[in-house]
C-alpha positions as CSV (number, residue, x, y, z in Angstrom):
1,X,141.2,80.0,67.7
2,X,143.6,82.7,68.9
3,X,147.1,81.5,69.7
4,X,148.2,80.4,73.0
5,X,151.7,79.8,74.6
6,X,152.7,79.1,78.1
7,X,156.4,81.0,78.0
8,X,155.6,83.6,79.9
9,X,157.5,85.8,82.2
10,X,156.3,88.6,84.5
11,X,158.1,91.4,86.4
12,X,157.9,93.3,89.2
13,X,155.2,96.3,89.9
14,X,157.1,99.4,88.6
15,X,156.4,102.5,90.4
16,X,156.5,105.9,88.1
17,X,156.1,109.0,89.3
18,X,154.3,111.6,87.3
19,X,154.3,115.7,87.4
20,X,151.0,115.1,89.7
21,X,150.1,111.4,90.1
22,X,152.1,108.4,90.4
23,X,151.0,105.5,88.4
24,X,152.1,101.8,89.2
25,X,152.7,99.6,85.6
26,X,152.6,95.9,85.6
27,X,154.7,94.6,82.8
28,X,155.1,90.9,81.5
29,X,155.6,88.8,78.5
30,X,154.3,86.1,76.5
31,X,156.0,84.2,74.1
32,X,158.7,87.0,74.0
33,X,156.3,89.9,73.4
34,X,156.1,92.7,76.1
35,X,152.8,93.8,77.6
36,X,152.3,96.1,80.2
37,X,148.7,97.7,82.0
38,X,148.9,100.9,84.1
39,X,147.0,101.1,87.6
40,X,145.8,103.7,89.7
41,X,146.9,102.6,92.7
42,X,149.5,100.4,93.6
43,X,147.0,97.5,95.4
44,X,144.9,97.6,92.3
45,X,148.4,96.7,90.1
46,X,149.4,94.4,92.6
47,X,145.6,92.7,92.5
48,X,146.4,92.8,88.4
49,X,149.9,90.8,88.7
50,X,148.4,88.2,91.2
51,X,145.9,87.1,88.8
52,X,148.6,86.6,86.0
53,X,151.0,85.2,88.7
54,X,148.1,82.7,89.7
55,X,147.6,81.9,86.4
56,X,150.5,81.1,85.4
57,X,151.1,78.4,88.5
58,X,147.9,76.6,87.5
59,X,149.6,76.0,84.0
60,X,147.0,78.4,82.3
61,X,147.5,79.1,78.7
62,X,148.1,83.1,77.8
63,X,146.4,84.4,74.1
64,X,149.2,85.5,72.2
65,X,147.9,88.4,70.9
66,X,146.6,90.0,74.1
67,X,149.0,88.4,76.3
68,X,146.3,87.5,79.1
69,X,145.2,84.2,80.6
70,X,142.4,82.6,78.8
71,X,140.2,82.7,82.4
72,X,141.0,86.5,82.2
73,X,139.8,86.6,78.6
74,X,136.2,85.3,79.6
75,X,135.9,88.7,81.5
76,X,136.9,91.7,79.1
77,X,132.7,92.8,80.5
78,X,134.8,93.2,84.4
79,X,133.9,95.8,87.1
80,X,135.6,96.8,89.7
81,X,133.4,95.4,92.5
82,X,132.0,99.0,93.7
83,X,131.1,99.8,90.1
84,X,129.3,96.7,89.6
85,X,127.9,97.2,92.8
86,X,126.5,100.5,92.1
87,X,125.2,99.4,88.8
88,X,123.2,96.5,90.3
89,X,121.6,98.8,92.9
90,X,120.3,101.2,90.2
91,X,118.6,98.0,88.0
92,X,117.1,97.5,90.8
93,X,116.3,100.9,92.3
94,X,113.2,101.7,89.8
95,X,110.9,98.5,90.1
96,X,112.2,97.8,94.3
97,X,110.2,98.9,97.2
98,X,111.5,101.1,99.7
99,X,112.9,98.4,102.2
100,X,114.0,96.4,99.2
101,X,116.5,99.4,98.4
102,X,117.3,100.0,101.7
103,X,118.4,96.0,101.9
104,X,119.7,95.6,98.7
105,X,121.9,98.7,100.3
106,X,122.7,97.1,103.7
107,X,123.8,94.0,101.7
108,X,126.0,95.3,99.2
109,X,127.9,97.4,102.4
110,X,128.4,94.2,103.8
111,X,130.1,92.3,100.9
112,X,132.4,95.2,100.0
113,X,134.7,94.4,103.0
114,X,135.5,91.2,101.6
115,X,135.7,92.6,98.2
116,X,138.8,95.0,99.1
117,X,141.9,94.9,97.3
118,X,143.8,96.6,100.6
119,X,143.0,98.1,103.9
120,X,146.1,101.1,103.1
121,X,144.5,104.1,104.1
122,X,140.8,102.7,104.5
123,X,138.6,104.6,106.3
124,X,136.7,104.6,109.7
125,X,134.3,101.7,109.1
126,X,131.2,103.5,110.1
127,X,132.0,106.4,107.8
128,X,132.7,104.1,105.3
129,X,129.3,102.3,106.2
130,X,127.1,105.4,105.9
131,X,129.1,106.7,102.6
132,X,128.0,103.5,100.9
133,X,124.4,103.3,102.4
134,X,123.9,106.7,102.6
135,X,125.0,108.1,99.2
136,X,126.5,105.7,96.9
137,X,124.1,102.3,97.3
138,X,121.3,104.6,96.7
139,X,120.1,105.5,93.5
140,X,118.1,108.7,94.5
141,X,121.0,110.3,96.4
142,X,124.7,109.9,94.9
143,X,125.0,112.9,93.0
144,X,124.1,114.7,96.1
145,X,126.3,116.9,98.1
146,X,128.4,114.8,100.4
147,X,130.4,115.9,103.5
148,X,134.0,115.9,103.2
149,X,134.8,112.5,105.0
150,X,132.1,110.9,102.8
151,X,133.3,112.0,99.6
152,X,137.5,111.1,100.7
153,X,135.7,107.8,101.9
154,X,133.6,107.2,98.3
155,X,137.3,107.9,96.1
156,X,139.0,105.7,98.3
157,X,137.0,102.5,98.1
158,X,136.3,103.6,93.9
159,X,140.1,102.9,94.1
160,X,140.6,99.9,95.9
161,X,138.2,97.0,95.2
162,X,139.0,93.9,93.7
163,X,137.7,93.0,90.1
164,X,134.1,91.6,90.5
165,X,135.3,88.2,88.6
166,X,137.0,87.5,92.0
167,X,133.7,86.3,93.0
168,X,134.4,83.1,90.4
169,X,136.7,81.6,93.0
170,X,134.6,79.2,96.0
171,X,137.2,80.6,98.6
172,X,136.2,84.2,97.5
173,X,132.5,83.6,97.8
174,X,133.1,81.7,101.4
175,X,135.0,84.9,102.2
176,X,132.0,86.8,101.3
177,X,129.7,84.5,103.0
178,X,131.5,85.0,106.5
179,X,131.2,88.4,106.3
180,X,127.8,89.1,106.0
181,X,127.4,86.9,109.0
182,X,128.3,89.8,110.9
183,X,127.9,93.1,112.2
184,X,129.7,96.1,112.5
185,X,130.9,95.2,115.7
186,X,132.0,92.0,114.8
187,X,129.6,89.6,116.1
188,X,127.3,87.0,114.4
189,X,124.3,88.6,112.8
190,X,120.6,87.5,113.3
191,X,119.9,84.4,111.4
192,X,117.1,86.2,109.7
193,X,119.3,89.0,108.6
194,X,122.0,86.6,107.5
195,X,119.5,84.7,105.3
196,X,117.9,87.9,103.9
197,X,121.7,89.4,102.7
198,X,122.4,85.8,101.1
199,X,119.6,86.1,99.0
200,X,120.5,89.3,98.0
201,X,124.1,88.5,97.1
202,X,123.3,85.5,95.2
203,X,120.5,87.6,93.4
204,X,123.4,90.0,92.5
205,X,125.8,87.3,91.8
206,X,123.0,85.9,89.0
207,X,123.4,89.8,87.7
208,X,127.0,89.6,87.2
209,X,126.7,86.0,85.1
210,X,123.8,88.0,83.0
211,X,126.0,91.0,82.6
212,X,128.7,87.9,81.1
213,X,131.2,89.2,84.3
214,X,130.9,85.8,85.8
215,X,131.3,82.4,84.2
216,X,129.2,80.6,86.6
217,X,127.1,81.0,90.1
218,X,128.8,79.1,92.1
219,X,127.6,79.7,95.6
220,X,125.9,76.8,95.8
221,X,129.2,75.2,95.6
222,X,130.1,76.5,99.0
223,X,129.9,74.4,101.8
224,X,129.1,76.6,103.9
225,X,126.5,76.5,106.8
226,X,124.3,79.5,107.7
227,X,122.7,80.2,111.2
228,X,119.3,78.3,111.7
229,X,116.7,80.6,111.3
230,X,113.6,80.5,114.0
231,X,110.1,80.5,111.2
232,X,107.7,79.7,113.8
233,X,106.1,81.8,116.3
234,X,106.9,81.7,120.0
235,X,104.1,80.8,121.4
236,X,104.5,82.6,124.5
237,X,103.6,85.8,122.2
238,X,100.5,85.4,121.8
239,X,97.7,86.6,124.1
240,X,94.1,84.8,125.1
241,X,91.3,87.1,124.1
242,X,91.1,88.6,128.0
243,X,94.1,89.9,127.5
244,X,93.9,91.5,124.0
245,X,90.5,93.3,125.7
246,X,92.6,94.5,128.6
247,X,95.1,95.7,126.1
248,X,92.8,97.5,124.3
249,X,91.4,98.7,126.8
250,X,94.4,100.0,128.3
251,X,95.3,101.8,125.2
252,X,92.5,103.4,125.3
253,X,92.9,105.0,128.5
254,X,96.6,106.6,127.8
255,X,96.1,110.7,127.0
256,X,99.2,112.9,125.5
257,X,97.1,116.3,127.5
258,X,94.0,116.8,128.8
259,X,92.3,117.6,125.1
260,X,90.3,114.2,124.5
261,X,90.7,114.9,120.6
262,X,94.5,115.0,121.2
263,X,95.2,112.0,122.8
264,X,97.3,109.5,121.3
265,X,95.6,106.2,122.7
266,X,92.2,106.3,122.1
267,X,93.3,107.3,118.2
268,X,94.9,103.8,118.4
269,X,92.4,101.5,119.7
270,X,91.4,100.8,116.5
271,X,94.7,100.7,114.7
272,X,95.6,97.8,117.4
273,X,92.2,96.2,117.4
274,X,92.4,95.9,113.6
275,X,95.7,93.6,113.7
276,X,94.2,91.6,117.0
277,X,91.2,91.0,115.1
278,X,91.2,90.8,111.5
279,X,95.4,90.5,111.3
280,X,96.6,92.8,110.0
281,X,100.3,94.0,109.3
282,X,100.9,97.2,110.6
283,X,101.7,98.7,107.3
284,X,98.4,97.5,106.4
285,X,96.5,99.0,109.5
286,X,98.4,102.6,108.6
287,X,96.3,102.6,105.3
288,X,93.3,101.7,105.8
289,X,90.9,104.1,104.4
290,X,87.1,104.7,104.9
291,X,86.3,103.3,101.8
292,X,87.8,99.8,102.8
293,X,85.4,99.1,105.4
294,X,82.1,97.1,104.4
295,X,80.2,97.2,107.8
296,X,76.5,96.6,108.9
297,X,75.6,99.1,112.1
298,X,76.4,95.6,114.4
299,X,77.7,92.0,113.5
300,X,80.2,91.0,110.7
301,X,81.9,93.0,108.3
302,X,84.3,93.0,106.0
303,X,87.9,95.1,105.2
304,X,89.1,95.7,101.7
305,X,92.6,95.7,101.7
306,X,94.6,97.5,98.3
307,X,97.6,99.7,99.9
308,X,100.1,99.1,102.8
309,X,102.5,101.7,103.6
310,X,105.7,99.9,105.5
311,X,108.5,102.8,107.1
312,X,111.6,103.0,104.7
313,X,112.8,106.4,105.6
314,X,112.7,109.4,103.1
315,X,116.4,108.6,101.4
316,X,114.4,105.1,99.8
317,X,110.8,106.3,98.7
318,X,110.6,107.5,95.7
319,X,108.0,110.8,97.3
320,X,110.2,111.5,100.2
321,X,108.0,110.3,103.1
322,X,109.2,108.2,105.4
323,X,106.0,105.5,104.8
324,X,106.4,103.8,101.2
325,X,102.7,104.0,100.0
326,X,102.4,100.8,97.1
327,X,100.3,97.9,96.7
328,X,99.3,95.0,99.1
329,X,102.9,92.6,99.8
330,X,103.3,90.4,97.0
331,X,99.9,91.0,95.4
332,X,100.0,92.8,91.9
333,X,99.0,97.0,92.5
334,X,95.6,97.1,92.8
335,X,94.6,93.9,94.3
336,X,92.5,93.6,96.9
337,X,92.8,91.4,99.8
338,X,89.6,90.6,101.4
339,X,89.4,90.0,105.6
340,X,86.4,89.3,107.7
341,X,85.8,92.2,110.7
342,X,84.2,90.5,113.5
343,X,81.9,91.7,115.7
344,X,84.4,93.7,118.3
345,X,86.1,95.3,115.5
346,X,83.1,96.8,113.9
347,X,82.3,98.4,117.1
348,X,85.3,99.6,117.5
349,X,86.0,101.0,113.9
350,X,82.3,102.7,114.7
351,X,83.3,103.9,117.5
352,X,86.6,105.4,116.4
353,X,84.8,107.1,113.2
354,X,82.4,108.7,115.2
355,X,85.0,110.0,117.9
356,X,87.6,111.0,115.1
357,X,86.5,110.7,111.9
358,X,89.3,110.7,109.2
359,X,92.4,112.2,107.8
360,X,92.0,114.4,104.6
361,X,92.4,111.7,102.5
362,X,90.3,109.2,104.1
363,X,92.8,107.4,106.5
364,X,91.4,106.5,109.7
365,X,94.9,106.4,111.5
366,X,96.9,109.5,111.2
367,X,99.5,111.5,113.8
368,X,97.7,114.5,115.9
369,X,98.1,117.0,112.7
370,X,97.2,114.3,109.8
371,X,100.1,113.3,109.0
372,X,101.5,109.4,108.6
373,X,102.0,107.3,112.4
374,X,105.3,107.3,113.5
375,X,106.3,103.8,114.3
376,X,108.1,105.6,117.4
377,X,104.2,107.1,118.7
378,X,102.9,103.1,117.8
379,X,105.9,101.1,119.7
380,X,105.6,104.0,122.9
381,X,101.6,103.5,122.9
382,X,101.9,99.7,122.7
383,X,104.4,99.8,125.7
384,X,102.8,101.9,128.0
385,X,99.4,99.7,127.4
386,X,101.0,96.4,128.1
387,X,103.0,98.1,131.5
388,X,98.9,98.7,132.1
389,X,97.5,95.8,131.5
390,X,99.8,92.6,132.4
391,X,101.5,92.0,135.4
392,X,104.8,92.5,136.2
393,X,106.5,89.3,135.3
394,X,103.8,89.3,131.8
395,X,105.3,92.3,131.0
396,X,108.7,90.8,131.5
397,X,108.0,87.8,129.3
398,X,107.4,87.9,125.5
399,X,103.7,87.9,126.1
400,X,102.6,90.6,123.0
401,X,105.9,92.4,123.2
402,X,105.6,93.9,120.0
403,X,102.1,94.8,118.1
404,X,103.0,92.6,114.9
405,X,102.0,89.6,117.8
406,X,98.9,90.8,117.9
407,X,98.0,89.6,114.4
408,X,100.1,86.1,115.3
409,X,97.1,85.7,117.7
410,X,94.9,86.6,115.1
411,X,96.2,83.8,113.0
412,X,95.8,81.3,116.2
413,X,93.0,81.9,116.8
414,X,91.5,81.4,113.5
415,X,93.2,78.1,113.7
416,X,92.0,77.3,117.0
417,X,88.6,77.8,116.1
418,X,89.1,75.6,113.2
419,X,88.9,77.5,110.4
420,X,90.8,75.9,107.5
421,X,94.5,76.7,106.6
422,X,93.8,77.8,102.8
423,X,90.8,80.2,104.4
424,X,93.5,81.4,107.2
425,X,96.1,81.7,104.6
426,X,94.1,84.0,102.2
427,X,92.6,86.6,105.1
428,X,96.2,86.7,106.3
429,X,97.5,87.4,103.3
430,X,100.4,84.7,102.8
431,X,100.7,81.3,101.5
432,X,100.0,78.1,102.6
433,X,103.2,76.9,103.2
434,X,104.2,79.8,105.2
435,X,101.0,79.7,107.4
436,X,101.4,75.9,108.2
437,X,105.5,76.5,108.9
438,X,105.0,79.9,110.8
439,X,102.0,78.6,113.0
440,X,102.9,75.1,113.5
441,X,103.5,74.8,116.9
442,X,99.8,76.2,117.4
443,X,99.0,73.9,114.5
444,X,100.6,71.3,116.6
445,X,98.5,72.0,119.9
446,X,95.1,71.6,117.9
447,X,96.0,67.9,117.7
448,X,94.2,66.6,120.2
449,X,90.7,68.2,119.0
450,X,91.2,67.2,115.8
451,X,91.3,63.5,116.7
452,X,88.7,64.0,118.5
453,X,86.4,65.3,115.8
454,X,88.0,62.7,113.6
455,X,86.7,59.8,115.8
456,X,83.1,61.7,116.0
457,X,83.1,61.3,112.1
458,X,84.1,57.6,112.3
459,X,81.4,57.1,114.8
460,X,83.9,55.6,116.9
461,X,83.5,53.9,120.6
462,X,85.8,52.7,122.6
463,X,83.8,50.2,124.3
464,X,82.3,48.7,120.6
465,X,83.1,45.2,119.6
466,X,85.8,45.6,117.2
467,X,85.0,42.2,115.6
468,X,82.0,44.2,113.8
């Protein structure tokens, strides 16, 4: 083992100016012999001489021969935190989905705050915001051409983040923890977001202990308590089956001109009666192809689900579109995911194959030249069929406010109509666990049947002598 010795002495930051950059030199000795380290800036030296400083008041040995603390020692693999940052977006970046990227982006942003060595000179924090989720978080576009106020922004913050072994101190990772609590402006984040950004930090944190940066993952050391996150539905979403045909109708009836081929509605009855009746996401809906559908001229049918197609925006997608075609959500690529049609949604799909037929490459859902739906045509369509068909305080409430709810009354009324949770689980494409915590007040109002149809089975009476 190296030799150690706790004599040690440190100076002050020395500032020397050069012919056309001025450096900052930390200088201190152990055991008599001189060291000194150069810095950049004068927060990144002054970063530097804390950690010595601190290591000397906890009593911390220094190695002779390199003169640093043996805690410091343990990280000779160190990044400055943007580096490491940058290097853990592009592992990631090759095997990640589009809206993976962009939130292993979004995530990152939000750490670096607390990651800072000084706020000397920092930027606007929306320009710094869109430098690091617009060019340097993402893999696909840092080399690229950056406006000027990106590019000052990108060297600054290069220059003034603390060392990424920080992140071994509990205080440090509470620091962190509050800050992607937050938004931009300030205020608490959604509890949903919150717990999504956690996951990615500690996933990042288990990079930096791979990558021998970290001694340990200690986030689960931090006492720390995160908003409570809402898993369940609202019930108030979801919509009896009058009111998903009114809905339907009602989308139905909306026109862009007076072209019947070019209005926007009647494209979209299917796409909406295909999440009210066999549940599907809307990614899902946006893909499915000709192919996919198994259907007799009337009755029950069947979808074939392979491909989903979520909106990332062009910057995250490896082809540039703003839909990130890849396989079914956590299903291996080419997996298919099998869903009953009922009766109303193979008329429908009938109907809309006769009226429209399909995109080039099969899609029955496309914009009015071919092209992907824009979530912006979907949401306005949805709208203007619900300020149809509810009334004016329905509208108001959460009654089917977005057309994800549609397949949460999907779900119900599977349940309702008591079809098992492993059967429900499957067609809707999730686990058991998450079905049964998602849908559990529904779950919870299908009590009362089921005791009923539990004391049918015991052949149970009331009125019988119990002494039998």
């Amino acid at each position: 083992m190296n030799e150690t010795s706790y004599d040690v002495k440190i100076w002050n930051i020395e500032t020397r100016p050069g012919k056309t950059k001025t450096s900052y030199r930390v200088t201190w000795f152990v055991a008599g012999e001189r060291f000194d380290k150069k810095k950049a800036t004068y927060a990144l030296a002054e970063s530097f001489r804390s950690d010595l400083v601190a290591a000397a008041r906890r009593g911390e040995a220094f190695e002779c021969a390199r003169g640093l603390p043996v805690s410091m020692l343990r990280n000779e693999n160190d990044l400055p935190f943007f580096a490491f940052a940058c290097k853990y977006v592009d592992m990631k970046w090759t095997r990640a989905a589009g809206k993976s990227r962009a939130g292993n982006a979004d995530t990152l942003a939000s750490v670096l705050p607390a990651m800072l060595a000084t706020i000397r000179g920092k930027p606007d924090d929306r320009v710094l915001r869109r430098a690091l989720t617009g060019w340097a978080f993402n893999t696909k576009r840092r080399e690229d051409p950056k406006p000027p106020e990106i590019e000052q922004a990108l060297k600054w913050v290069q220059a003034n983040t603390l060392p990424t072994s920080r992140l071994n101190d509990p205080a440090k990772l509470r620091e962190v923890l509050d800050q992607i609590s937050l938004k931009l402006d300030g205020k608490q984040a959604a509890a949903k977001t919150v717990y999504r950004k956690r996951a990615v930090f500690n996933n990042a944190l288990e990079y930096a202990l791979e990558l021998k940066i970290l001694t340990a993952n200690r986030l689960s050391e931090v006492k720390w308590t995160a908003p409570k996150t809402v898993r369940a539905i609202d019930k108030r979403v979801v919509i009896n089956p009058a009111q998903g045909r009114n809905l339907l109708t009602a989308v139905e009836a909306q026109k862009v001109d007076t072209a019947p081929r070019r209005s926007s509605g009647p494209m979209l009855k299917a796409f909406f009666a295909a999440m009210y009746y066999a549940g599907l996401r809307p990614e899902e809906a946006a893909m499915l192809c000709k192919p996919d559908l198994q259907l007799p001229e009337a009755g029950w049918g069947e979808l074939l689900l392979s491909t989903t197609a979520p909106t990332t925006g062009a910057a995250w997608t490896d082809s540039g579109e703003r839909r990130d075609r890849r396989q079914l959500k956590q299903r291996a690529e080419g997996e298919v995911r099998a869903v009953p049609s009922p009766p109303p949604l193979t008329a429908v799909l009938h109907q809309h194959l006769k009226t429209f037929g399909t995109a080039a490459d099969g899609r029955l859902f496309r914009n009015l030249t071919g092209g992907d739906l824009a979530e912006s045509t979907i949401s306005r369509v949805w709208d203007n069929a619900r300020k149809t068909a509810l009334s004016e305080s329905e509208y108001a409430s959460p009654l089917a406010r977005r057309p994800y709810d549609l397949r949460h009354a999907c779900v119900s009324t599977w349940l309702a109509a008591g079809v098992p949770a492993t059967q429900c689980a499957a067609w809707a494409g999730h686990s058991v666990a998450v079905l049964l915590t998602t849908y559990a007040a529904v779950i919870a109002g299908l009590e009362a049947e089921a005791h009923e149809r539990i004391e049918r089975a015991l052949d149970w009476d009331d009125d019988a002598d119990t002494s039998e």
